[in-house]
C-alpha positions in Angstrom: 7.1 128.6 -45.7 9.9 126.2 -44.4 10.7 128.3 -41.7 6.9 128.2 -41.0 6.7 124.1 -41.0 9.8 124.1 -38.7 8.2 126.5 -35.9 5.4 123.7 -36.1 7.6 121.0 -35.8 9.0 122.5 -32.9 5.6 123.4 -31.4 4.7 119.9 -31.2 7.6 118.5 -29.4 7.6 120.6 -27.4 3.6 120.1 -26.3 4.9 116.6 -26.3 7.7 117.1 -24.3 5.6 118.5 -22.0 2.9 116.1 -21.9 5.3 113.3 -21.2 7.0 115.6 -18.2 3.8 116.2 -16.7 2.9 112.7 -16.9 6.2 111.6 -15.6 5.9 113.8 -12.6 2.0 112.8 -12.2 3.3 109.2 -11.6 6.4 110.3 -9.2 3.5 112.5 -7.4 1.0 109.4 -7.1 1.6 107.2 -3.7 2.5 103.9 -3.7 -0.5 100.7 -3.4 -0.8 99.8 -0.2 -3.3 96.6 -0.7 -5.1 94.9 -3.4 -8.7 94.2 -2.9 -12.0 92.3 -4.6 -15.6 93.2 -4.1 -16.1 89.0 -3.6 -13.5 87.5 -1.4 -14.8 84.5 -2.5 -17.3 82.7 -5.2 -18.2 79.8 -6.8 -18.0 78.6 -10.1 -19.4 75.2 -12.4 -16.9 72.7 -13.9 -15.9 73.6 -17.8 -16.6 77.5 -17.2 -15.4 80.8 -17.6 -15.7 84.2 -15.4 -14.2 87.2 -15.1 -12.3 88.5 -11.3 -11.4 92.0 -10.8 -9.1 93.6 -8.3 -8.9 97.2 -6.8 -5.9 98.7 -5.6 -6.0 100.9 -2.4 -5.4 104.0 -2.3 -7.4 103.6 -5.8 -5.1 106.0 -7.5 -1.3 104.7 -7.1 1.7 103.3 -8.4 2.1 99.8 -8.4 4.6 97.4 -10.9 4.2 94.3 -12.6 1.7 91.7 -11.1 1.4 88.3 -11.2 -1.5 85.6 -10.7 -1.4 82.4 -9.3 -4.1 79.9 -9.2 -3.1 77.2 -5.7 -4.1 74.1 -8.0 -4.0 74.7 -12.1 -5.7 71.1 -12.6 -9.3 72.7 -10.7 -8.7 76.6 -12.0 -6.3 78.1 -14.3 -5.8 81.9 -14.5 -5.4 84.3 -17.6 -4.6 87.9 -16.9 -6.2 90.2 -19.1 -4.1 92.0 -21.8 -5.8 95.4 -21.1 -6.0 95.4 -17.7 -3.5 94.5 -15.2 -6.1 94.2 -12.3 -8.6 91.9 -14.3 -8.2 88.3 -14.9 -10.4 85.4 -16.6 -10.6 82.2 -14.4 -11.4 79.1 -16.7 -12.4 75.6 -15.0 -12.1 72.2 -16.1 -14.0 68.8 -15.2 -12.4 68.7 -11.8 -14.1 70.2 -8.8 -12.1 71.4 -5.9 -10.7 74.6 -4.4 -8.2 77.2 -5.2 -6.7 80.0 -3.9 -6.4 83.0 -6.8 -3.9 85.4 -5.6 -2.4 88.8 -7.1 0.8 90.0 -6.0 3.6 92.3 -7.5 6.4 90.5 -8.2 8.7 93.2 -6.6 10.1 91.7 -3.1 7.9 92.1 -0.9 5.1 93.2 -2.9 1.6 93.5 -2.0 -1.1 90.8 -2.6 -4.5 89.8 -2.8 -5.9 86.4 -2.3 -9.6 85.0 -3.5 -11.2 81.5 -2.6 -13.2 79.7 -5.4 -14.8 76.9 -5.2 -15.3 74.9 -8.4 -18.4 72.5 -8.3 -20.3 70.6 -11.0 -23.6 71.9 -10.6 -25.4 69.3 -12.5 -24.5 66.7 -9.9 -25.4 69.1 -7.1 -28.9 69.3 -8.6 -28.9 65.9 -8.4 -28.3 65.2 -5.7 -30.2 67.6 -3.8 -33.4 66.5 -5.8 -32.3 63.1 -4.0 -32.2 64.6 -0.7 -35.2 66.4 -1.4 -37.1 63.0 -1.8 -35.6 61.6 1.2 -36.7 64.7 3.0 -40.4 64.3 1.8 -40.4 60.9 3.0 -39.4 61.6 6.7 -41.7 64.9 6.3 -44.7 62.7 6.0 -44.0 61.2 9.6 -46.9 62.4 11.9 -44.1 62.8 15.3 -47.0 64.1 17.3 -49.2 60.9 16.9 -46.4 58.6 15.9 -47.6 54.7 16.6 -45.8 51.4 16.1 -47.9 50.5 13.2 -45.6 53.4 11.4 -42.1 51.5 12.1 -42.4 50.3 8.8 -42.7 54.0 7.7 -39.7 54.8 9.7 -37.4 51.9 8.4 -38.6 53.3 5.4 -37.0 56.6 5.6 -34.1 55.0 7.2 -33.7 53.0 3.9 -33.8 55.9 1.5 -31.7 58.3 3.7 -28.8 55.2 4.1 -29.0 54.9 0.0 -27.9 58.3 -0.7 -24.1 59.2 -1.1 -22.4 61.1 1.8 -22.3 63.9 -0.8 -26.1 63.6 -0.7 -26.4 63.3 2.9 -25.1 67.0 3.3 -28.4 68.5 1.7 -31.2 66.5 3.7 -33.0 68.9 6.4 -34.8 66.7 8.2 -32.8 63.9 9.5 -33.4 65.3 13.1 -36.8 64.4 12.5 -35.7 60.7 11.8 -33.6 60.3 14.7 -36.6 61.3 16.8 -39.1 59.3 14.8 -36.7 56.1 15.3 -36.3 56.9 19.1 -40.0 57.4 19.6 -40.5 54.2 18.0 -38.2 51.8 20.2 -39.4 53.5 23.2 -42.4 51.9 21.7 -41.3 48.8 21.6 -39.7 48.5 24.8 -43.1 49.3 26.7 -44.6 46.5 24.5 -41.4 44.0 24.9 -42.4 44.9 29.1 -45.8 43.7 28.6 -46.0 40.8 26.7 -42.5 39.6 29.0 -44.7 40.0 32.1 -47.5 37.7 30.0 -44.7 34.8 29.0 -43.6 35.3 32.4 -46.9 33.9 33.4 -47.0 31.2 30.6 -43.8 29.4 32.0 -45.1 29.5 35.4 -47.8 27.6 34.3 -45.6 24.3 34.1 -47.3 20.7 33.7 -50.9 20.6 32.6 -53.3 19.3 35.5 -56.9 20.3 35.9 -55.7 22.3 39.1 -54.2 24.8 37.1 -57.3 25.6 35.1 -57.8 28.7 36.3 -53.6 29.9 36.6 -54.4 29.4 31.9 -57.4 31.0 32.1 -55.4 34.1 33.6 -52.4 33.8 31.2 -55.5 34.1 28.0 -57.1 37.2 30.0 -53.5 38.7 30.1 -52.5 38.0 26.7 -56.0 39.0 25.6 -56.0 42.3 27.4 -52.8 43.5 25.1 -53.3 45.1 22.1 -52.7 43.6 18.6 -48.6 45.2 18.6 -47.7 44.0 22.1 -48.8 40.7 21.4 -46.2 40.4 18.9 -43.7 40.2 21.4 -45.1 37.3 23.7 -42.5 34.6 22.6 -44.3 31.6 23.8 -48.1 32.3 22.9 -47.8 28.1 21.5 -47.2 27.1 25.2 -50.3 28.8 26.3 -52.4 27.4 23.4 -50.9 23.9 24.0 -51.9 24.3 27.6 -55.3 25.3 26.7 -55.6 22.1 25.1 -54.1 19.6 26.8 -56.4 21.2 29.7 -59.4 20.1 27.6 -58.0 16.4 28.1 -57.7 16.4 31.4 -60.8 14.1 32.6 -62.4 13.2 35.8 -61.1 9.6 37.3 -64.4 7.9 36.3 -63.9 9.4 32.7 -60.6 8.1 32.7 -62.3 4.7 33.3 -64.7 4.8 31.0 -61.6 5.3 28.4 -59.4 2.5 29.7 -62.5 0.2 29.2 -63.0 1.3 25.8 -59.7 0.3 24.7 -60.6 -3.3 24.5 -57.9 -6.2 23.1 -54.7 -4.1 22.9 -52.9 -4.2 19.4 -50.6 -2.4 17.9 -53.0 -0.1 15.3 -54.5 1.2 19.2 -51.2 2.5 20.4 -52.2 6.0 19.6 -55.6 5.5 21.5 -53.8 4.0 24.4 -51.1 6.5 24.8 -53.4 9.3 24.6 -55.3 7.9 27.7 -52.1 7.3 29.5 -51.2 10.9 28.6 -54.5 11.8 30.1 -54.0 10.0 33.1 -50.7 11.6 33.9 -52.1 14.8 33.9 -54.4 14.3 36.9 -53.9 15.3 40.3 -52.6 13.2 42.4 -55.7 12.9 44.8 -57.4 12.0 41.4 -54.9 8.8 40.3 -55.7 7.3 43.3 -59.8 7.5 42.2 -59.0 5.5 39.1 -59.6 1.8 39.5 -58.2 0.2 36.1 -55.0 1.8 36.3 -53.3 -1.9 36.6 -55.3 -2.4 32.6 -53.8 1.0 31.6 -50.4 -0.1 32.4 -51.2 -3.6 31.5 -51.9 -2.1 28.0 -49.5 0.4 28.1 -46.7 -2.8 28.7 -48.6 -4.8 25.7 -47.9 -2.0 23.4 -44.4 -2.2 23.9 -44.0 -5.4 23.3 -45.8 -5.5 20.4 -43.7 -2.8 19.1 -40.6 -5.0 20.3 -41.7 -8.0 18.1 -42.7 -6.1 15.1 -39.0 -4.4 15.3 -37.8 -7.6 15.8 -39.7 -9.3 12.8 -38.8 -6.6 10.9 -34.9 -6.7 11.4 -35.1 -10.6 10.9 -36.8 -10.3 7.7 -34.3 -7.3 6.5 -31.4 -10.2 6.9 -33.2 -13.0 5.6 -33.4 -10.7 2.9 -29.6 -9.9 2.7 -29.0 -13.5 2.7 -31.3 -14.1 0.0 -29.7 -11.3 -2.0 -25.8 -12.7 -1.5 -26.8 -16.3 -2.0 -28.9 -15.1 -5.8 -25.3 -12.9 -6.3 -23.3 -16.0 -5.1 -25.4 -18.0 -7.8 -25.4 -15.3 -10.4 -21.5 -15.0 -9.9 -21.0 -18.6 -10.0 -23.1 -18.8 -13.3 -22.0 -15.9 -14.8 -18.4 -15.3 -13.9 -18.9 -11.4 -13.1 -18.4 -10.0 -9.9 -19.0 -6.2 -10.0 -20.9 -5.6 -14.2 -21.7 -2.1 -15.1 -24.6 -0.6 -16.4 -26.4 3.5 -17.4 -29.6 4.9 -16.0 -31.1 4.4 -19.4 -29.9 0.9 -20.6 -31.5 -2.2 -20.5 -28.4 -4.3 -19.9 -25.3 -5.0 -17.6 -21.7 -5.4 -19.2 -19.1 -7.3 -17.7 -16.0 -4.5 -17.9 -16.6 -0.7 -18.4 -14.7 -0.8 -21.3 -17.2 -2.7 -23.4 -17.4 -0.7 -26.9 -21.4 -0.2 -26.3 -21.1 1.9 -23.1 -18.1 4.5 -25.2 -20.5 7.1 -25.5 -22.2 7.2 -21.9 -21.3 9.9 -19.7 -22.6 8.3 -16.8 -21.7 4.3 -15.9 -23.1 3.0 -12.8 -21.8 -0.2 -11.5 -22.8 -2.8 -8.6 -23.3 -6.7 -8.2 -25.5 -8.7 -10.9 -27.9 -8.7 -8.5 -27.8 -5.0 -7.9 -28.4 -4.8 -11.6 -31.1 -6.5 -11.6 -33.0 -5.4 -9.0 -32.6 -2.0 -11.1 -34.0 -2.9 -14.3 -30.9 -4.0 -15.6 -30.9 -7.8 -15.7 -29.9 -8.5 -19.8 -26.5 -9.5 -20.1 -24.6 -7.6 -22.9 -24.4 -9.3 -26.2 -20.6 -8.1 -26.5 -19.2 -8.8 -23.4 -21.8 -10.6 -21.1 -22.6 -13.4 -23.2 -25.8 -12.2 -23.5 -27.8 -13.3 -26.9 
């Protein structure tokens, strides 16, 4: 029996024996890798994730050593070989995104290697912003470019708007922004056809100069050419007031025995007619020349005209003689008040009733605001009762 168990023994080392000599001469027989490969030479992958990357080696059966992995930047995408498989790694993300560069390689010198690009993005912020695109890309898609007018510029700055709000991230994932380049050209080409127009109208506007009843017709053209543009061109006639002041100071231009008819009316010149009389004068100046000469009261016009200034010299002069007899009236009632009193500057609050003599005065401690001024200033303010503390007052 023991002799039995020992044959067995032997039988078995010597199947394994065998076993480990034909294995050891499979692996001398096998050639040597020549590459390392991936069936995705590169992927994407969200922020705080996990995936599996697999290798091949080529020939696909070989010898190869020990590998190695190394992940180009460990803060976007670290790298975990797998225990079971030397060709199989797990990549795991974190809340960066970025790129790295995974790469295989046998650490013998001069080993082969393998290299994969992945690209670590957070998708919830792509969505994002690609729904923000997407809005910006429904606004310019609702641009009609075939029948594009200038009543749609506000439309276009529109688009404009939104499409400047986004973030350049954002900017990467609109489609149509060709569109919008083409809308916005259409539209100043637009505008410079219109800006031609209504130029050529002011042009005609300025030409028109003084106001005289020979010009009549040179304002009725400017209205027909400003009334011939449409409602957007006239936007851009800068000096449409001129014509409408021409247009009615045309209205006042009267015949020379109109113009007498006014002067006459004027009557006794005084100051409350000066408006009356300068409108006839203004009237007068805008005759022709062959037409002054027609007008026989001219000499009262001017006559009137000369009255008027005078009158407003006197009443200026009145005026500035009573504005010192006031002054004086006011420094001889301070002189008095002083004199009486013995307070030159007295102080006083927006709310009081009374003047003091000195800020200090106990009764004016708790005011924030302390005006001060002559006793006559006071006064005149509604401040005329003299403190009982320090003005003497009762």
């Amino acid at each position: 029996m023991k002799r039995e168990k020992k044959n067995l023994i032997f039988l078995i080392a010597g199947i394994v024996l065998v076993s480990l000599l034909g294995v050891v001469f499979y692996q001398s027989a096998l050639p040597t890798v020549q590459s390392f490969y991936t069936d995705q030479t590169s992927l994407v992958m969200d922020i705080h994730s996990e995936d599996n990357l697999k290798f091949h080696a080529d020939p696909e059966r070989c010898k190869y050593g020990k590998v190695e992995y190394i992940s180009s930047d460990p803060d976007v995408l670290s790298v975990i070989p797998d225990e079971t498989d030397k060709l199989t790694c797990k990549l795991v993300s974190f809340d960066l995104e970025g790129t790295a560069q995974i790469q295989i390689r046998q650490v013998q010198k001069n080993g082969v290697n393998a290299t994969v690009l992945v690209k670590v993005e957070d998708k919830s912020l792509i969505a994002e912003l690609k729904e923000d695109a997407e809005c910006v890309d429904q606004l310019i898609g609702q641009l009609d470019l075939n029948q594009l007018s200038y009543s749609d510029k506000s439309s276009v700055e529109e688009c404009r708007t939104a499409y400047n709000a986004l973030s350049d991230r954002a900017l990467q994932y609109v489609t149509l922004e060709s569109n919008l380049v083409r809308a916005e050209n259409e539209i100043k080409k637009i505008e410079a056809s219109y800006q031609k127009q209504a130029e050529a109208v002011a042009d005609q506007v300025d030409a028109v100069g003084e106001v005289t009843l020979e010009k009549a017709q040179l304002i009725e053209q400017c209205r027909m050419a400003y009334d011939a543009l449409n409602d957007e061109a006239k936007q851009f006639v800068t000096n449409l007031a001129v014509l409408e002041e021409a247009e009615e100071e045309l209205d006042f231009c009267l015949s020379a025995d109109e113009l007498d008819q006014l002067i006459l009316s004027i009557g006794e010149v005084t100051l409350e007619k000066e408006e009356a009389v300068m409108r006839v004068y203004s009237a007068y100046s805008r005759l022709p020349e062959s037409a002054k000469k027609k007008v026989q009261r001219y000499g009262i016009l001017t006559a009137a005209v000369g009255v008027i200034n005078t009158l407003k010299a006197d009443k200026a002069e009145a005026e500035r003689q009573a504005e010192e007899a006031r002054k004086l009236a006011e420094l001889e009632e301070q002189r008095s008040t002083e004199e009486n009193t013995g307070y030159g500057i007295v102080y006083w609050t927006p709310k009081g009733k009374s003047y003091h003599s000195r800020e200090s005065c106990p009764t004016l401690s708790r005011s924030k605001t302390i005006l001060s001024g002559s006793v006559s200033e006071a006064k005149n303010s509604g401040h005329g009762d003299p403190c009982n503390i320090c003005a003497g007052g009762s």
